[in-house]
VOGU-3710 file (C-alpha; in Angstrom, 3 decimals, decimal comma):
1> xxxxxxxxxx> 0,000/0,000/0,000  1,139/3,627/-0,187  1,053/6,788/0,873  -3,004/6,910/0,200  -2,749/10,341/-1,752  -0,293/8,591/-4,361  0,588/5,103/-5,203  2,601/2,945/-2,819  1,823/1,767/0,956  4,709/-0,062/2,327
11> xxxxxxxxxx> 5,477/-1,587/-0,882  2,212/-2,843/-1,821  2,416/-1,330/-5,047  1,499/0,623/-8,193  -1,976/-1,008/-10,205  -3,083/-1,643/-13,806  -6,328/-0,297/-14,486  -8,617/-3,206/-16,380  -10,349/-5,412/-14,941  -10,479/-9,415/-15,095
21> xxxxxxxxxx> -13,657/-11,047/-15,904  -14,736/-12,008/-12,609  -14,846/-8,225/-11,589  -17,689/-6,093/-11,263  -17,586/-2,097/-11,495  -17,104/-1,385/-7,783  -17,468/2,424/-8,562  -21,356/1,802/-9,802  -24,824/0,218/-8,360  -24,543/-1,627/-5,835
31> xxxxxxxxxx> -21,186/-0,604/-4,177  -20,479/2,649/-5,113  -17,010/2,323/-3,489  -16,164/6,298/-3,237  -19,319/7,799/-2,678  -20,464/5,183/-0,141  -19,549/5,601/3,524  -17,478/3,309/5,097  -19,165/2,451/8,822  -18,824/-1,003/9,512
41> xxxxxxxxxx> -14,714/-1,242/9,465  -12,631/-0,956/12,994  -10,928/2,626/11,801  -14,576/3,885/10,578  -15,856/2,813/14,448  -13,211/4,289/16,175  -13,956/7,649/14,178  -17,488/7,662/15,375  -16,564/7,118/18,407  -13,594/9,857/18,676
51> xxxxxxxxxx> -16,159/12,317/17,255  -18,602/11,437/20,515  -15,932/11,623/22,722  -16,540/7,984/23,720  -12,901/7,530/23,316  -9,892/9,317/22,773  -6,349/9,496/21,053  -3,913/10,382/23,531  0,022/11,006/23,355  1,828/14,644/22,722
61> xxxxxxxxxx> 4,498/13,250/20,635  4,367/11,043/17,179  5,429/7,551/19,057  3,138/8,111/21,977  0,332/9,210/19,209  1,068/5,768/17,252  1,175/3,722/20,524  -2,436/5,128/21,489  -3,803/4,680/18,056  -2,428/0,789/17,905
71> xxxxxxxxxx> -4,077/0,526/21,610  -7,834/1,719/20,243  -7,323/-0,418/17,007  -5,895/-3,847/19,084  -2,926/-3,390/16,781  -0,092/-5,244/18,463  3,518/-3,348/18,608  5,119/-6,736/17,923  4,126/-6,737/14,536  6,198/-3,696/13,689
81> xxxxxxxxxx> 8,194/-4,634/10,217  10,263/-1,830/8,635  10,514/-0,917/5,065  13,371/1,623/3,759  12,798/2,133/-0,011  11,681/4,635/-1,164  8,134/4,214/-2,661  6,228/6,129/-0,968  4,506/9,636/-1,573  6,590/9,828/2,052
91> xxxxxxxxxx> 9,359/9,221/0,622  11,120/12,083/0,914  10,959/10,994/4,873  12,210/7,422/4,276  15,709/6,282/3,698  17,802/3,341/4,646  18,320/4,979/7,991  14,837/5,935/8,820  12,261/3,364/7,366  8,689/3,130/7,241
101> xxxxxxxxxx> 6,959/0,992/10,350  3,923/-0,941/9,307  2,153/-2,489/12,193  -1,570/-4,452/11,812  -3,486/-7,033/13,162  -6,468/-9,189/11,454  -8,186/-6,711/9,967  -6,255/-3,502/9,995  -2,767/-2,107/8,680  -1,121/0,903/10,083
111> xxxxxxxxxx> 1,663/2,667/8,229  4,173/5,336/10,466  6,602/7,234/8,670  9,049/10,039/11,065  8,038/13,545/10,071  5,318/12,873/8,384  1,488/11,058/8,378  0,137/8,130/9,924  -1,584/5,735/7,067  -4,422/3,188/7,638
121> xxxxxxxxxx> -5,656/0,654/5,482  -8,748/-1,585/7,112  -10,439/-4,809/5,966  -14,672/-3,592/5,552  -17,035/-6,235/4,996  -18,600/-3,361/2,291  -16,151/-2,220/0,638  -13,292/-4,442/0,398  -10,279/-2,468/1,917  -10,606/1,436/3,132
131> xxxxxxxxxx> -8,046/3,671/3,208  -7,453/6,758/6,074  -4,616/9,225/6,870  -4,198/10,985/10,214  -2,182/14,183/10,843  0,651/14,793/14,014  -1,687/17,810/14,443  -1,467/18,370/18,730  -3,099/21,718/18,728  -6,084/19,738/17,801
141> xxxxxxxxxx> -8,544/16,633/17,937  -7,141/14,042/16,018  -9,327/12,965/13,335  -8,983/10,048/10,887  -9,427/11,061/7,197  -10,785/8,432/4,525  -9,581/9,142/1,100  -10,822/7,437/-1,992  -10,168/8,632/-5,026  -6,464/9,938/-4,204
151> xxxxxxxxxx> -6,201/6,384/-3,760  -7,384/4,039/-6,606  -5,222/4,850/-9,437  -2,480/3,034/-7,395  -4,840/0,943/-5,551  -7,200/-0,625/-7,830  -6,469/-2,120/-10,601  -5,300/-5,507/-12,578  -2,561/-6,432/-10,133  -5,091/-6,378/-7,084
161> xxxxxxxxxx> -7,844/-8,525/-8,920  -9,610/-5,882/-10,279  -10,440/-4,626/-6,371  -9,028/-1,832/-4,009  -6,306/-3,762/-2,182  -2,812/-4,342/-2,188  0,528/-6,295/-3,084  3,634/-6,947/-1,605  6,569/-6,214/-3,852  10,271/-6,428/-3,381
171> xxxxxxxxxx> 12,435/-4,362/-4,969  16,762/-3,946/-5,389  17,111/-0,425/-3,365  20,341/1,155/-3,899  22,149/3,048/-0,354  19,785/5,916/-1,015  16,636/3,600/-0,667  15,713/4,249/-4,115  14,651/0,852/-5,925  16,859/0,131/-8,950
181> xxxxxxxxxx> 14,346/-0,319/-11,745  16,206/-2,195/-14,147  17,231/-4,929/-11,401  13,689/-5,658/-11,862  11,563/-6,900/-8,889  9,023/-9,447/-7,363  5,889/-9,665/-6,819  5,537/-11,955/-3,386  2,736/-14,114/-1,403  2,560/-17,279/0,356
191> xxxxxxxxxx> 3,928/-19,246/-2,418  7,007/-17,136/-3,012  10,180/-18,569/-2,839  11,983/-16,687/-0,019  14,864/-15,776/-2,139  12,568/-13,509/-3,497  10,795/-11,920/-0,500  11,740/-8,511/1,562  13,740/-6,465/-1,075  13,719/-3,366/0,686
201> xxxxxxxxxx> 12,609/-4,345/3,937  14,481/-5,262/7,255  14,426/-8,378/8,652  14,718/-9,589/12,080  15,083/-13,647/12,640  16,590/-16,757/12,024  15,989/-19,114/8,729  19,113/-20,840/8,440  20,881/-21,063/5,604  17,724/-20,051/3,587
211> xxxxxxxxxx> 18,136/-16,628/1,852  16,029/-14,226/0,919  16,584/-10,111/-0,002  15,952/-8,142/3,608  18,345/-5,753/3,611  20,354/-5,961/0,132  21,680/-2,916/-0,880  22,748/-3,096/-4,421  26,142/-1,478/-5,675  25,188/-0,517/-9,255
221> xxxxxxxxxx> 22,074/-0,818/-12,054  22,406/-4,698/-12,565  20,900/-7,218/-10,547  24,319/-9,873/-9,710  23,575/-13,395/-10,758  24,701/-14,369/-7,044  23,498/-12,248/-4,202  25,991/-11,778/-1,251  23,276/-10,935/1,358  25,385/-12,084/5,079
231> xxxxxxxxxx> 24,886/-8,710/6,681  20,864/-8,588/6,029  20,072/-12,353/6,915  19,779/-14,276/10,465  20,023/-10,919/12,193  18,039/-10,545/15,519  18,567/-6,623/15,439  17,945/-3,683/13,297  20,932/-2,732/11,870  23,459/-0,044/13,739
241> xxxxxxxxxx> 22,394/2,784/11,031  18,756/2,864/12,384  18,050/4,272/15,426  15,821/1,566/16,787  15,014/4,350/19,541  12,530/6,318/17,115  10,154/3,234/16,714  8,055/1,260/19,385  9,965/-1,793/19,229  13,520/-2,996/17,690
251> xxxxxxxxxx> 12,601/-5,640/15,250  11,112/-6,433/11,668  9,631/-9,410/12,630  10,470/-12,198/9,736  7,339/-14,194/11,136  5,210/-10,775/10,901  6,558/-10,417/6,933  4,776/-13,975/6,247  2,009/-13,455/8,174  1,070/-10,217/6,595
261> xxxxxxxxxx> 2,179/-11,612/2,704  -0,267/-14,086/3,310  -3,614/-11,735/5,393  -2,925/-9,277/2,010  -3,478/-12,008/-0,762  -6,096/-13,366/1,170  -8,008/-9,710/1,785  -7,317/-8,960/-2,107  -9,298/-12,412/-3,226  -11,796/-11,814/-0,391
271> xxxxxxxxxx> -12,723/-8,886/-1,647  -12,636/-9,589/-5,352  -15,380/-12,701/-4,312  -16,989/-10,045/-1,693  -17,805/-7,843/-4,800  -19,126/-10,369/-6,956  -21,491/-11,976/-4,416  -23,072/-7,788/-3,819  -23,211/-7,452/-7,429  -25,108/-11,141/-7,726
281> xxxxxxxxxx> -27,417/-10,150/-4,833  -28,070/-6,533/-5,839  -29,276/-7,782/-9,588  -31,542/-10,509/-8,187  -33,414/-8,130/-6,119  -36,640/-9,795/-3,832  -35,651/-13,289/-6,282  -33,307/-15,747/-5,706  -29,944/-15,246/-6,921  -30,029/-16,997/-10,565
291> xxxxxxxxxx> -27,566/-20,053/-11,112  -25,657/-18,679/-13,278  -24,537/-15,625/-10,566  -23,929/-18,533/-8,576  -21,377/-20,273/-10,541  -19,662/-16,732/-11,009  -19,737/-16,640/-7,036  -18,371/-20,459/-6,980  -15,406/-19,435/-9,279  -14,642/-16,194/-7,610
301> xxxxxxxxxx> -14,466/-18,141/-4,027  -12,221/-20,682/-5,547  -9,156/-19,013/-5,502  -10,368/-17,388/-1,877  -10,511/-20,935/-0,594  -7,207/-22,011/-2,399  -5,631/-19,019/-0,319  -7,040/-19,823/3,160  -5,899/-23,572/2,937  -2,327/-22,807/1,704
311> xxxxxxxxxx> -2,223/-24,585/-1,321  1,044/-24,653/-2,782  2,242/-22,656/0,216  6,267/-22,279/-0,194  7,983/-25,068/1,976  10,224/-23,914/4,709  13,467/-25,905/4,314  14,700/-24,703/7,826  13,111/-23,353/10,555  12,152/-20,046/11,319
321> xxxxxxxxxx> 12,087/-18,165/14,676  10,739/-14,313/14,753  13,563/-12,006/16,747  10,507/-10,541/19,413  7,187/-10,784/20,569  5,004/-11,375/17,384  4,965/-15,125/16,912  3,644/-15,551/20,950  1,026/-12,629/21,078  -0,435/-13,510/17,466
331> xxxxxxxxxx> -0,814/-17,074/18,709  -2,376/-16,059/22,184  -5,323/-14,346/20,251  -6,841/-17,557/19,061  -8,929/-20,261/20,529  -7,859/-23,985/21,057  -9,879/-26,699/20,578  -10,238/-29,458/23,321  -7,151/-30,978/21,748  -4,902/-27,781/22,024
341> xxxxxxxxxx> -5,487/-27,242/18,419  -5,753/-23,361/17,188  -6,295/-22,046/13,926  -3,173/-19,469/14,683  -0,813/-22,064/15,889  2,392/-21,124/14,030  4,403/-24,171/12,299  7,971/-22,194/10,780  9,239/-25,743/10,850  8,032/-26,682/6,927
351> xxxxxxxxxx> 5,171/-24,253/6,412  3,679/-20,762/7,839  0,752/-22,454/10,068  -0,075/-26,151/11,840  -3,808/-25,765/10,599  -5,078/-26,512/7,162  -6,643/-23,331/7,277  -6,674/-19,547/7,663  -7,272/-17,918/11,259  -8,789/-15,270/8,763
361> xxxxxxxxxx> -12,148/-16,607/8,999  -12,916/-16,167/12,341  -12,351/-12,578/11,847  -15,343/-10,073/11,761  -15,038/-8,712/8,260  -16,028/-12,554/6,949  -18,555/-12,983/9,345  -20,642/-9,737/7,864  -20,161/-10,966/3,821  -23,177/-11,208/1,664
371> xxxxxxxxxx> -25,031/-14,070/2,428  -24,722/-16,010/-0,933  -20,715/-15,579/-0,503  -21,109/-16,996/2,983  -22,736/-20,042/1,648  -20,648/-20,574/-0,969  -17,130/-20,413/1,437  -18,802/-22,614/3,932  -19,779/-25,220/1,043  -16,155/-25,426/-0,423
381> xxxxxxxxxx> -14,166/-25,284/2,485  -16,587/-27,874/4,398  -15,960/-30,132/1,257  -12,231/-29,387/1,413  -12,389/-30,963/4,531  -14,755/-33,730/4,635  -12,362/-37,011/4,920  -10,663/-34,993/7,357  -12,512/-36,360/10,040  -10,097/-34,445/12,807
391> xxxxxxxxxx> -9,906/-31,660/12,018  -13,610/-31,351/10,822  -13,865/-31,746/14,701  -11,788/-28,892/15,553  -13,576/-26,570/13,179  -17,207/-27,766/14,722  -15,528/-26,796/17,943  -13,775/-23,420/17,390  -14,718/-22,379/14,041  -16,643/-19,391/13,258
401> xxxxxxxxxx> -20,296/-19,215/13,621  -21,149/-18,302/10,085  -19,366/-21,562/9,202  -20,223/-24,393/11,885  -23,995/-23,116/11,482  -23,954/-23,958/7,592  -22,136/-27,108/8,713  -25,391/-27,775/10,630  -27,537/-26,877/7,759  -25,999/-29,460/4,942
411> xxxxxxxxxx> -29,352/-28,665/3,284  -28,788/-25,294/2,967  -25,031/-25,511/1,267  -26,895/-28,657/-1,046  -29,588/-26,299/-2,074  -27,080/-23,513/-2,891  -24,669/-25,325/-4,787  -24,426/-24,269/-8,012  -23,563/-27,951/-8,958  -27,395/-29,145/-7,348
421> x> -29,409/-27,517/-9,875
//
């Protein structure tokens, strides 16, 4: 994502502009994505609620400002990565030396740059992803400003699905921060090799003698053949040019950077399904959706479901361990089963998670989708699943409510099938 007035936050970056087949025109009936208000996401809520005074953004400097906004929004500080090239409308604020923080949780990213704005990206069950600034303005309340439009040339477009969302890119930056366009670059998500990942990022961790980019300053225009990378890799510190002092915490947490590759790619085909399902719903009116919007919302949620059950997830070939706080506190957030089984129990041994499937679901943006998109994720992933007697268990347990209700109702996911009719 970018700086939300131009095209880049934290190196989820520039978009094409036309649209794949499965998309709909978010910026007409029923969505309206710029002229409709957001109210149902975490940052919209905590607006509201800043405008009735019912709660409050405290702090009289920029990293007591960020702590207290990361407190309303249940944003841990652990998840704190740190990205130092340059692409960014900020970027005359970011260098190698003083990097971009991006902190979020489930549903929300937050994007801190020294000297300049706070940036806010939030999962909304309406509108796919919304984007907000906020000001270091102390002689006044703080307010949280949506912006649209400033937004969607960058941020909505082939390379996101067709949807407002985002990518995760990594880049050659040279010792200025600036990326090195003909080195070329990669785009990177769960199935990314890790010698591709974190080009212009910092990494904090372990991996062994896996490599990937965190760190890598290239010396010239031309990307090497071999990459010499020692100084950026298996280090459990920021390096001695940043002043770890200016940000909340000392890391950029290597188990935070997979996390977060894999909550984007997941919130980009979410919403790319999300849209379809509105657009299905909105044209049927008082009728029932027609089977032939249902097999559009059946091949829109396929690769949704692909995402949240990992398939061809990269393959850790040694294991991974997080330099802080991250990997503990994001496991601590989830349930466990009566087994000790949680949908965010970490793996880093040979893949990102032990379950077969994304904590994402149990998060509040899926549990408000559109009705017919419900149905359809509940019918797929319960099939995904159904000689997987085990874990079929666990899900009846601890799963979501949307989902173990439709796992109650078979008859409901038969008679919405679009393979039934």
């Amino acid at each position: 994502m970018s700086g939300f007035r131009a095209c880049v936050f934290w190196v989820l970056l520039p978009l094409g502009t036309s649209l794949p087949a499965q998309a709909v025109n978010w910026e007409a009936a029923p969505i309206h994505y710029s002229d409709s208000e957001a109210t149902r996401n975490c940052v919209a809520k905590l607006q509201a609620d800043l405008e009735s005074g019912r709660r409050e953004l405290s702090g009289e400097d920029e990293l007591s400002r960020l702590r207290s906004l990361l407190d309303q929004l249940n944003v841990p500080v652990s998840s704190q990565t740190l990205v130092f090239s340059k692409t960014s409308l900020q970027k005359p604020h970011i260098t190698p030396e003083t990097p971009r923080a991006i902190y979020f949780n489930d549903e929300v990213f937050v994007g801190y740059v020294q000297g300049g704005e706070i940036e806010i990206a939030a999962a909304d069950p309406d509108l796919g992803t919304v984007f907000y600034t906020t000001e270091f303005a102390f002689d006044q309340p703080p307010t949280l400003q949506r912006q649209a439009n400033r937004c969607l040339s960058c941020h909505g477009g082939s390379r996101t699905g067709g949807v407002p969302g985002f990518q995760v890119r990594s880049v050659y930056p040279n010792t200025k921060g600036v990326p090195v366009i003909r080195a070329g670059s990669h785009l990177t998500n769960q199935r990314s090799p890790l010698a591709e990942r974190w080009g212009g990022w910092y990494v904090t961790g372990t991996h062994g003698d896996q490599h990937h980019l965190g760190g890598f300053i290239l010396a010239g225009k031309r990307r090497p053949e071999i990459i010499d990378n020692v100084s950026g890799e298996n280090q459990t510190s920021l390096p001695a040019n940043v002043d770890a002092q200016r940000y909340l915490t000392g890391t950029s947490d290597i188990t935070a950077l997979m996390v977060m590759e894999h909550q984007i790619e997941a919130y980009n085909l979410l919403t790319q399904a999300n849209f379809v399902a509105q657009h299905a719903e909105w044209q049927a009116g008082e009728d029932p959706v027609s089977d032939s919007h249902r097999q559009r919302i059946s091949k829109a949620t396929q690769p949704l479901v692909a995402c949240l059950c990992f398939d061809d997830e990269f393959a850790i070939q040694a294991p991974v361990l997080g330099a802080g706080d991250f990997a503990n506190e994001f496991e601590t957030r989830g349930v466990t089963d009566s087994q000790g089984r949680s949908l965010r129990k970490l793996n880093l041994q040979t893949r990102l998670f032990e379950s077969p499937l994304s904590y994402l679901v149990t998060s509040q943006t899926f549990a408000e989708l559109p009705e017919t998109l419900l149905d359809e994720l509940a019918r797929q992933i319960w099939h995904r699943f159904a000689n997987d007697q085990a874990f079929t268990a666990t899900l009846r347990e601890i799963g979501p409510a949307w989902l173990t209700e439709r796992y109650e109702s078979p008859e409901r996911l038969l008679s919405t099938s679009p393979t039934s009719h």
